[in-house]
ZAZAFI-388380 format. One record per residue: residue in three letters; chain; y, z, x of N, C-alpha, C in turn. Coordinates in Angstrom, 2 decimals. Layout:
<recs>
rec type: ALA&mol: A&npy: Y&npz: Z&npx: X&capy: Y&capz: Z&capx: X&cpy: Y&cpz: Z&cpx: X
...
</recs>
This chain:
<recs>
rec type: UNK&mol: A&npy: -51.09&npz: 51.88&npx: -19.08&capy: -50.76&capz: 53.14&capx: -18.45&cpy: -50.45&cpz: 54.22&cpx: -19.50
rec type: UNK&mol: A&npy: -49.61&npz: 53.93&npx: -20.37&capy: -49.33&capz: 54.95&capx: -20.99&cpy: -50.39&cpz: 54.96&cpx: -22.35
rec type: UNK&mol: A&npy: -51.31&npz: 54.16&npx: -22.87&capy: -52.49&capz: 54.07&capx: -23.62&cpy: -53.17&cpz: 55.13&cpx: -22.73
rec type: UNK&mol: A&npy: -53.61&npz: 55.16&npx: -21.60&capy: -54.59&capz: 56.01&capx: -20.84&cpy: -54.40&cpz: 57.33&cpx: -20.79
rec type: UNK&mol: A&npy: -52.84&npz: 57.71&npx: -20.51&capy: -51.88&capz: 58.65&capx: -20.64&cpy: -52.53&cpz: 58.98&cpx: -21.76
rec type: UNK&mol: A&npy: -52.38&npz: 58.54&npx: -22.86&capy: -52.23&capz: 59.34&capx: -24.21&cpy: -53.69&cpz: 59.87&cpx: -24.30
rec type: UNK&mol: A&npy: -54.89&npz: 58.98&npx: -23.83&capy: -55.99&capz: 59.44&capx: -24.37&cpy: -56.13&cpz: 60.65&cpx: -23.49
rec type: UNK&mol: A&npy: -55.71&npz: 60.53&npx: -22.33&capy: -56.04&capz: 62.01&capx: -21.34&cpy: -55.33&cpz: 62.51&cpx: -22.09
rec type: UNK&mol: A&npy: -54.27&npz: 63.15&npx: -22.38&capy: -54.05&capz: 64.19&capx: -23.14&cpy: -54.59&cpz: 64.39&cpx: -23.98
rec type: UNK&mol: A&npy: -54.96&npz: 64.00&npx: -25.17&capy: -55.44&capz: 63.79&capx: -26.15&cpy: -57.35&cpz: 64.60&cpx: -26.14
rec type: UNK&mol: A&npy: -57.84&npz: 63.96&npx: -24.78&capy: -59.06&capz: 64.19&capx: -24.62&cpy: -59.36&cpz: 65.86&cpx: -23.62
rec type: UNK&mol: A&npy: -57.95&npz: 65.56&npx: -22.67&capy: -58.14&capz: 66.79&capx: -21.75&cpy: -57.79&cpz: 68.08&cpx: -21.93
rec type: UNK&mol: A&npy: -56.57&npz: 67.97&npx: -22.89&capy: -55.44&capz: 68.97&capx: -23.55&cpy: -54.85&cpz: 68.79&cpx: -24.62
rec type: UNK&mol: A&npy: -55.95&npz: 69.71&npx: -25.40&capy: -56.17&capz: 69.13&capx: -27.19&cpy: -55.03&cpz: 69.89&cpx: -27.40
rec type: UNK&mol: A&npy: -54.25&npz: 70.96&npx: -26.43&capy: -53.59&capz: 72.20&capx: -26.81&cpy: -52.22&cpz: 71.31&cpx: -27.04
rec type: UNK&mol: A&npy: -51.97&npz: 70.93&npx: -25.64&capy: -50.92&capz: 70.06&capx: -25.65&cpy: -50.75&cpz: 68.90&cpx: -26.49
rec type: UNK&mol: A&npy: -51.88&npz: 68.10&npx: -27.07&capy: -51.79&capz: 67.34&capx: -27.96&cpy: -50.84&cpz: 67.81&cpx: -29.52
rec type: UNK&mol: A&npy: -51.50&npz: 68.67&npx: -29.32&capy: -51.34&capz: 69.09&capx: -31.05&cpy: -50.12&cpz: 69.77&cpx: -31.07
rec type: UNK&mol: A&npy: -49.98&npz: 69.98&npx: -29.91&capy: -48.10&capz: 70.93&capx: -29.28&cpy: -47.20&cpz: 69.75&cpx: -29.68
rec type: UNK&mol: A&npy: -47.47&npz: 68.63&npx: -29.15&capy: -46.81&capz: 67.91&capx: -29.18&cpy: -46.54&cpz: 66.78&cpx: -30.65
rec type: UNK&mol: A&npy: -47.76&npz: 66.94&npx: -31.20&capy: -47.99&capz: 66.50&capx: -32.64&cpy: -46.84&cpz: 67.05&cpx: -33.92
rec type: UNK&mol: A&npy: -47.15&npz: 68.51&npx: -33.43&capy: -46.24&capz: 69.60&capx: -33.69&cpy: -44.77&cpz: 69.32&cpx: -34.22
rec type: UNK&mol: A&npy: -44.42&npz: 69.09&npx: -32.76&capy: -42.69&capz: 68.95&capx: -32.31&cpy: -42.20&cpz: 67.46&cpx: -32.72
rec type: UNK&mol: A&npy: -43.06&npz: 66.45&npx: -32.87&capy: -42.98&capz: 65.28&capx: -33.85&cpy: -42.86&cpz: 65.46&cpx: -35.21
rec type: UNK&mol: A&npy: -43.64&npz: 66.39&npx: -35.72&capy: -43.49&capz: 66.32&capx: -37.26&cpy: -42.32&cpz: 66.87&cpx: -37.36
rec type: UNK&mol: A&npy: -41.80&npz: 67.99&npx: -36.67&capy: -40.16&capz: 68.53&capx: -36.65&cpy: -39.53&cpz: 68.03&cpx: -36.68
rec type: UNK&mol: A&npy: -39.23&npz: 66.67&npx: -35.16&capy: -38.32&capz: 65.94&capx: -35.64&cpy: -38.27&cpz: 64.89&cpx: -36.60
rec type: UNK&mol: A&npy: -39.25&npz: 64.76&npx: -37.17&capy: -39.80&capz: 63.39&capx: -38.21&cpy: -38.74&cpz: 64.19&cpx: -39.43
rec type: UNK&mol: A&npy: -39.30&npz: 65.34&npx: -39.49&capy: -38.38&capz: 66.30&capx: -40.79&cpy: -36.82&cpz: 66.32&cpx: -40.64
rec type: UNK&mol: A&npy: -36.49&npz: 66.65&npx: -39.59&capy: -35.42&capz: 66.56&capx: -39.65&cpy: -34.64&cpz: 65.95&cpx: -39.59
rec type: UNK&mol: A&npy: -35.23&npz: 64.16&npx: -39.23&capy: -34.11&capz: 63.35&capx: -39.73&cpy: -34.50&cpz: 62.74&cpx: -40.53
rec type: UNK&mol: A&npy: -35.72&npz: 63.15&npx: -41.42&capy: -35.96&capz: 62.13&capx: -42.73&cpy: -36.17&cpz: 62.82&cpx: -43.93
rec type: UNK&mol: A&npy: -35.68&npz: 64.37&npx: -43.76&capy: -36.13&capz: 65.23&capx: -44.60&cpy: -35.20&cpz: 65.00&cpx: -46.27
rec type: UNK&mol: A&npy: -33.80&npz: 64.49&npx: -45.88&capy: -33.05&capz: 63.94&capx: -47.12&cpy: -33.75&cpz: 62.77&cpx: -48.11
rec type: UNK&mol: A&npy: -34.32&npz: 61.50&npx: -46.76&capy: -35.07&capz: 60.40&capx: -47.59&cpy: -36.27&cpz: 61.09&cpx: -48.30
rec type: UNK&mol: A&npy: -37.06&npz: 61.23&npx: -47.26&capy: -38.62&capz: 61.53&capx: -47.85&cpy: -38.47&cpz: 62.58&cpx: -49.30
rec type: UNK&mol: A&npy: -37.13&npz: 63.15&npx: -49.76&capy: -36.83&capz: 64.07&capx: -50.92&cpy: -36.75&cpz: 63.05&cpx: -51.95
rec type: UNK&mol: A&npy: -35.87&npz: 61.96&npx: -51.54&capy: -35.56&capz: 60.94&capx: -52.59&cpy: -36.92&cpz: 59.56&cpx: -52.92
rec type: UNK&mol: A&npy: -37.57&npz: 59.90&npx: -52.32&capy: -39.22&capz: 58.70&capx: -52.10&cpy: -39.36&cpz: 59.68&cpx: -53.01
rec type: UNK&mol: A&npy: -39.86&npz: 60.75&npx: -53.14&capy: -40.41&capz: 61.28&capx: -53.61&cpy: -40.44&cpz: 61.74&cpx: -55.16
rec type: UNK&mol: A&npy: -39.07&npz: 61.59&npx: -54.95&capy: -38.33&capz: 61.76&capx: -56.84&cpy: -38.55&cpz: 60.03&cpx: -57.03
rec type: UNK&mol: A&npy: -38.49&npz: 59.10&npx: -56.62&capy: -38.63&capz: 58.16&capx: -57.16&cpy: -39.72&cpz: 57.39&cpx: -57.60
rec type: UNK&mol: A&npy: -41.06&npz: 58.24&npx: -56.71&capy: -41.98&capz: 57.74&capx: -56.95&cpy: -43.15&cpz: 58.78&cpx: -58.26
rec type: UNK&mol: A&npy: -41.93&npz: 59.52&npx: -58.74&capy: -42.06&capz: 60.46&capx: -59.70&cpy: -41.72&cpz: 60.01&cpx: -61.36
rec type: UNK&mol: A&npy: -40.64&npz: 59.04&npx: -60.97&capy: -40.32&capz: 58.25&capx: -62.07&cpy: -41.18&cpz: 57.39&cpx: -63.15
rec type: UNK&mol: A&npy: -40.70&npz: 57.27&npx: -63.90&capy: -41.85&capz: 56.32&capx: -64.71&cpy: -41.37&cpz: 54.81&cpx: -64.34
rec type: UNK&mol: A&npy: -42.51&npz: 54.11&npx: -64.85&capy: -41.76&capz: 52.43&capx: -64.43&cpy: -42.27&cpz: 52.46&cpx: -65.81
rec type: UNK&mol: A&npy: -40.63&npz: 51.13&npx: -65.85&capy: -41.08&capz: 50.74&capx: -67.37&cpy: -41.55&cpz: 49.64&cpx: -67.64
rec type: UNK&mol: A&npy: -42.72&npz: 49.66&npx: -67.67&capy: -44.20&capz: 48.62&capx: -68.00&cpy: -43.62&cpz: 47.60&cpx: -68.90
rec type: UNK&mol: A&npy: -43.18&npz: 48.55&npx: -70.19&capy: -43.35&capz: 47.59&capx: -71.39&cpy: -41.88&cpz: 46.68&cpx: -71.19
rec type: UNK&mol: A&npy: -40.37&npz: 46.87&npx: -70.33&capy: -39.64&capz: 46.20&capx: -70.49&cpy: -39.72&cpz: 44.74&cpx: -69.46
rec type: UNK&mol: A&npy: -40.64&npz: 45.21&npx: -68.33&capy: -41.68&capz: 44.21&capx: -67.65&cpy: -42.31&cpz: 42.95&cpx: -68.48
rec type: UNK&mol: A&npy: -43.01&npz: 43.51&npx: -69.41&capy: -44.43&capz: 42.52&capx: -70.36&cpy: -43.07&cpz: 41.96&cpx: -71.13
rec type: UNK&mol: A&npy: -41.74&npz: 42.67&npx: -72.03&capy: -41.17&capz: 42.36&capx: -73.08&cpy: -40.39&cpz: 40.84&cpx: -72.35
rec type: UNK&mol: A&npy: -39.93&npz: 40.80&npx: -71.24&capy: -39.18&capz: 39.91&capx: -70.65&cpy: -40.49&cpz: 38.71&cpx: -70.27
rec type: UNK&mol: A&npy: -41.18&npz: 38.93&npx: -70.47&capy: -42.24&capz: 38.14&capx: -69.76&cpy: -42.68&cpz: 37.06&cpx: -70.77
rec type: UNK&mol: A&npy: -42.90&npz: 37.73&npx: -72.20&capy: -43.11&capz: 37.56&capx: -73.17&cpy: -41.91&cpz: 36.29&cpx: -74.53
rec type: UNK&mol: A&npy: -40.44&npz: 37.42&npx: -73.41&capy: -39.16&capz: 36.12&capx: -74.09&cpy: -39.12&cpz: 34.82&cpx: -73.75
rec type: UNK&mol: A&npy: -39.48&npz: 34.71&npx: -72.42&capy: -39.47&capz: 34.01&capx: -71.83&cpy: -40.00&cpz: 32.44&cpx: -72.13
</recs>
């Protein structure tokens, strides 16, 4: 039911689709807008490769 739901909207009322696509990404932002800041610095970081291989290597 609600699979069918979605495609009629989706297929009948692209307007409303995307209205509603919309008002999701809003609230997606606003309660993840602190994390998705910190993913983002972290995946900015360097990894450190070589202290990876160096432990691998003591071993």
């Amino acid at each position: 039911m609600l699979y069918q739901l979605a495609h009629i909207l989706r297929d009948d009322f692209p307007w409303l689709w995307n209205s509603i696509d919309t008002v999701n990404g809003w609230f997606f932002a606003l309660r993840y807008s602190s994390k998705s800041e910190e993913i983002v610095r972290r995946c900015n970081e360097d990894i450190p490769y070589n202290d990876v291989f160096d432990e691998r290597r003591a071993a």
